[in-house]
MARKOLBA-178686 format. One record per residue (C-alpha): x, y, z. Coordinates in steps of 0.001 Angstrom, whole numbers, plus 524288, in hexadecimal, padded with zeros to 5 digits. Example, Ala and Ser with C-alpha at 12.3 -4.5 7.8 and 13.67 -1.06 7.14 Angstrom:
# MARKOLBA-178686
8300C7EE6C81E78835667FBDC81BE4
# end
This chain:
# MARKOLBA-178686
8000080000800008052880DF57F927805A481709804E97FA048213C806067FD7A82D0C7FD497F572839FC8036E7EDDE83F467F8CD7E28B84AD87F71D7D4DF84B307F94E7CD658565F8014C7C12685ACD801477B8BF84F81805597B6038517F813117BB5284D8F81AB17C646844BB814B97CB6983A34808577D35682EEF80B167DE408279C800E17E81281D33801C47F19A81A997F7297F3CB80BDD7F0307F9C38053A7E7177F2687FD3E7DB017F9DC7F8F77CEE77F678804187C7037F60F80EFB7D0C77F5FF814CF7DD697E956817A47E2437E4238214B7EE397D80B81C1C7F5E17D138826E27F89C7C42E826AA804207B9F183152805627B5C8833A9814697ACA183F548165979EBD83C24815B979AE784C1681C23797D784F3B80CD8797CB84357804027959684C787F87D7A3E484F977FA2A7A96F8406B7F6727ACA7844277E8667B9A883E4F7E8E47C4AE844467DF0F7BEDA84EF47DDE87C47085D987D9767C14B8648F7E5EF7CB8985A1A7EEEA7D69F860DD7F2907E2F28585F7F8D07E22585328806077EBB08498E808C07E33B83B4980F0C7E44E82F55810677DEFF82098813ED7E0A58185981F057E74880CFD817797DE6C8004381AC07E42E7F1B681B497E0747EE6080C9D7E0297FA42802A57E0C38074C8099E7D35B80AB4803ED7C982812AF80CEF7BBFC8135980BC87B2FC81C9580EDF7A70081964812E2799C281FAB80AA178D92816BD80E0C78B8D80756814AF794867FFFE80E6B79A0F80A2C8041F7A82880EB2804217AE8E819897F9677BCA581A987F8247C5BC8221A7EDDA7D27D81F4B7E6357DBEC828477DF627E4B8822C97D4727EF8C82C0F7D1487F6BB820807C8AC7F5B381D417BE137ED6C827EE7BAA57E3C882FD27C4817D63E8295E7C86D7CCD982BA37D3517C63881F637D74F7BA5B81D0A7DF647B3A2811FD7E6927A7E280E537EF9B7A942800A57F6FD79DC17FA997FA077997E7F02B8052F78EDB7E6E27FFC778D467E24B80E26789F07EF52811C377CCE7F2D981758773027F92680D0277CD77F73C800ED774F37F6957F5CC77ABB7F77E7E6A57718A7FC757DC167744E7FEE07CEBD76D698060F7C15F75FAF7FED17C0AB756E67FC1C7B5B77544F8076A7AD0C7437180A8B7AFC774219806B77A03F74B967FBCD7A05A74F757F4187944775AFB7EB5879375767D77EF0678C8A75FC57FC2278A3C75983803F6794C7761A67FD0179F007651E807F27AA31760C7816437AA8E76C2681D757A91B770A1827C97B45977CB482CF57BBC37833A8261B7C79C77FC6831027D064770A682F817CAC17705D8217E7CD1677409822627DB2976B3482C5D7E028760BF826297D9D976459819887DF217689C81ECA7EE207748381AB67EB1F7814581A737F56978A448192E7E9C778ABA8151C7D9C3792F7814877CEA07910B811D17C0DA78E8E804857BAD578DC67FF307AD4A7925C801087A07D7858A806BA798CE77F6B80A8B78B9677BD4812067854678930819747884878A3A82870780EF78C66834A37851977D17836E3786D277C0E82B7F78E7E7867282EF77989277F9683D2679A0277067839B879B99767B582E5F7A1DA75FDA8245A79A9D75F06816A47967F76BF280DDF79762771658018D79472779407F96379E9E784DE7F2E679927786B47E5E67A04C77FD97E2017AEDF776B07E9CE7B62E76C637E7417C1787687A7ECC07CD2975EEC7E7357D82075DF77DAFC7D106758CE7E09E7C49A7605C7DEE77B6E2763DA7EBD87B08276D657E48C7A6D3772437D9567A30F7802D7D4547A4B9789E77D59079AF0794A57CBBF795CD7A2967D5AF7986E79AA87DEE27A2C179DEE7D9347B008795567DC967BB56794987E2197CAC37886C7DC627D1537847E7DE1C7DDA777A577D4627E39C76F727D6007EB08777667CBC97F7C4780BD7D6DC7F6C178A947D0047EE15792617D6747E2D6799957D0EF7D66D79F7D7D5B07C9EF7994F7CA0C7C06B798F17C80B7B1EF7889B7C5707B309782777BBEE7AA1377AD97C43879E2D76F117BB587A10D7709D7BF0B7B1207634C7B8947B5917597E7C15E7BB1375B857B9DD7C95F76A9B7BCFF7C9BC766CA7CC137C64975D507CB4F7D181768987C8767DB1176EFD7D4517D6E476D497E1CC7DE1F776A87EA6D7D3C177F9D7E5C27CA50787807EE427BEF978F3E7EAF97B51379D987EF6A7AEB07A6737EDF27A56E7B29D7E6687AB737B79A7E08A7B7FF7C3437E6E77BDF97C58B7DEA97CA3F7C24D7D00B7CB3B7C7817C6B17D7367CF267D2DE7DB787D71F7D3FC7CF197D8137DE987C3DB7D5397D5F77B7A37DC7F7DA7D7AB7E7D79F7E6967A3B97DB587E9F47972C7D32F7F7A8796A87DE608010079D037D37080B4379B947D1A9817DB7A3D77C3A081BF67A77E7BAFE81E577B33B7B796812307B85E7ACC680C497C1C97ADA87FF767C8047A7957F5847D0CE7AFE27EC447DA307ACC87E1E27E4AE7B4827DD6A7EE9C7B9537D0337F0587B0187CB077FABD7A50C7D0F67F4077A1447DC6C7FE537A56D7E86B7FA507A1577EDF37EC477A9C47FA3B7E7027A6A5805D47DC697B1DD809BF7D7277B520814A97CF1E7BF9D81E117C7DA7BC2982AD87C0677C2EE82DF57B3787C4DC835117A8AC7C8598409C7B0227D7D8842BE7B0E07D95384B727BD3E7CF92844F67C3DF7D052835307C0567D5DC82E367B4427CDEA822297B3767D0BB813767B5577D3768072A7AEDF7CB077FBFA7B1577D6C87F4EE7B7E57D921800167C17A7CBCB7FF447C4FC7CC747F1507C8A67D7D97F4EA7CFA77D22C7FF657D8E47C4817F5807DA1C7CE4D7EC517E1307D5187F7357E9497C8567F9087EE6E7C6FF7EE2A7F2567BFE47E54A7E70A7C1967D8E47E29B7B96C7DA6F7D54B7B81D7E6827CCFE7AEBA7EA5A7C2A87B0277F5877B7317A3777FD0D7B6B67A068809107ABFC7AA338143C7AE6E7B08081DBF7A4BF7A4D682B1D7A91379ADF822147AE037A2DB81F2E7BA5279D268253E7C63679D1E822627D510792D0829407DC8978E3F829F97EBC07832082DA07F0D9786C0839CE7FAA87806183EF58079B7761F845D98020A77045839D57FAAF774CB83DE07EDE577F9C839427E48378D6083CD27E57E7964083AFB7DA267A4BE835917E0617AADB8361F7D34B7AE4683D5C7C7307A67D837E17BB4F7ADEB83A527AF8B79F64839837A5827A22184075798187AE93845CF79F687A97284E897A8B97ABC2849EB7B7AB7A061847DA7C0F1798AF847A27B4D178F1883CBD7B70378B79830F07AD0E77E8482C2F7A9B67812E81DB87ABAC779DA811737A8E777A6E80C9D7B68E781AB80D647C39B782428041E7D0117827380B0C7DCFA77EF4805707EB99776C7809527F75777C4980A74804AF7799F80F408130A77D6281B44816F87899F81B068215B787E781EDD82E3F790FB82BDF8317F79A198239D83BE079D4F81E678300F7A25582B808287C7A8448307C8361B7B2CB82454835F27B6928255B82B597B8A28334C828F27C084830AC836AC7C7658268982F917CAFA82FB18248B7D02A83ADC82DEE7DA07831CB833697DE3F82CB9826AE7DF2B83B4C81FD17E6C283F7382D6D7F0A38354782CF57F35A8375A81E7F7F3DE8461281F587FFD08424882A8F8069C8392B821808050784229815CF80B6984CAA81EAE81705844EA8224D81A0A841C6814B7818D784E1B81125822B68523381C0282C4884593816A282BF584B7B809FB830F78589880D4383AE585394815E783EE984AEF80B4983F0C856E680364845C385F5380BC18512B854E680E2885332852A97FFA884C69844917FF7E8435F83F247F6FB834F083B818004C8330082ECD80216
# end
């Protein structure tokens, strides 16, 4: 384990949280959000942060920190600075968890198959209208133009979709899918076209993409080296926690984009064992429901090239959870003033090295 580097956020209040690591292809920053006071305020990478030098308590495994947003949801950051610069994003969730409940795009009210599939809406539309904790985008769609992306209206699915034990589309041969059943199980599945209408009954959301990333708790080989925004899906090994993962794009100052193996590289960070590619590119969109009931946007959409610009999107899957109690909040905003405090002192005394060093002639160590 890389030792923490201190590194800048500010204006959340009251504090961030990162620790540094090592992956093959780059050194990542975990980044944690505590500060509930204003939950408008947990835009993450945003313009308005100005540098404040925090840090995480390193834990026994991956020196990731969680904060904690509803029952059984966590959020945590990254930052990539190499190979190129991305802001990643994540929500963990416990499927054990009291009042955890997964929904996803339903039938559209004049439903045909391969046709009128899903009404198409935003993220941020599909979660206030569902009372949603959290969502993120889902599948592939059509029709896909630039009218399309801008307005609602009628869409195709492209591969698997159900939710409360309705079909909304059939499975497709090359278009894996996440399902989440109603005994609170999950799997990523390549579904039988002819799924019988008993096995779709069992199922309480389920969403389909275009690739897995992270199988048995490997990185399979990828060919496609391309860079784009990216939304994913994960599970962990034993099956308990579920994870929506994603990484704006397209936007140089801000975040580069990611290939499809990086992605299955920070699903396993995380802490998953099997990793699904959803729809990305300016579809990709992670969105929380904040204190005052309505939709928060927690990352920069890059749609049509303008950021926080929202897509119209087939469907999304999103889940229901408990409010926390504010015990809760108060330890771990302690937590987080310990951690920031003890970096802030170890960002001092290397500072102080340094200038020695400098002062004596020496190169800092």
């Amino acid at each position: 384990m890389k030792k923490f580097v201190p590194f800048s956020f500010s204006s959340i209040s009251p504090l961030c949280s990162l620790a540094s690591f090592r992956l093959s292809v780059a050194t990542l920053a975990a980044v944690a959000v505590a500060g509930f006071g204003d939950f408008t305020q947990i835009a993450p990478f945003n313009a308005d942060f100005a540098p404040v030098a925090v840090r995480a308590d390193e834990t026994a495994d991956s020196g990731v920190v969680w904060a904690p947003l509803y029952r059984g949801v966590e959020y945590s950051q990254l930052f990539v600075e190499t190979p190129v610069l991305n802001k990643w994003q994540v929500v963990k969730i416990d499927l054990q968890a009291r009042g955890i409940e997964f929904v996803a795009t339903g039938r559209n009210k004049n439903y045909e198959p391969e046709k009128r599939e899903t009404w198409r809406q935003t993220t941020a539309d599909f979660l206030d209208e569902n009372k949603l904790a959290v969502a993120v985008n889902a599948n592939f769609y059509n029709p896909f133009n630039a009218e399309t992306i801008r307005t609602q209206g009628d869409s195709n699915l492209l591969g698997f979709g159900a939710n409360d034990g309705v079909l909304v589309s059939k499975p497709e041969p090359g278009r894996p899918a996440f399902v989440v059943y109603k005994d609170k199980t999950a799997k990523i599945v390549n579904l039988d076209p002819n799924i019988s209408d008993d096995e779709v009954k069992k199922i309480q959301a389920g969403v389909a993409g275009s690739q897995v990333v992270l199988t048995g708790g490997a990185v399979p080989e990828i060919k496609n080296k391309d860079r784009h925004p990216r939304t994913a899906v994960g599970i962990s090994a034993d099956g308990r926690y579920v994870y929506f993962l994603i990484v704006d794009g397209r936007q140089p100052k801000h975040s580069v984009g990611a290939t499809l193996t990086e992605v299955g590289e920070t699903l396993k960070y995380f802490g998953a064992s099997e990793g699904l590619n959803l729809d990305g590119g300016g579809s990709t969109t992670l969105v929380c429901r904040g204190l005052d009931g309505l939709s928060q946007i927690l990352n920069s959409p890059a749609n049509s090239g303008v950021p926080r610009n929202l897509r119209n999107n087939a469907n999304a899957i999103g889940v229901k959870a408990a409010n926390l109690a504010p015990s809760v909040r108060e330890r771990f905003e302690k937590k987080m003033k310990r951690a920031a405090e003890k970096a802030e002192e170890e960002a001092q005394k290397k500072a102080e090295k340094a200038k020695k060093a400098v002062e004596n002639g020496e190169e800092a160590k």
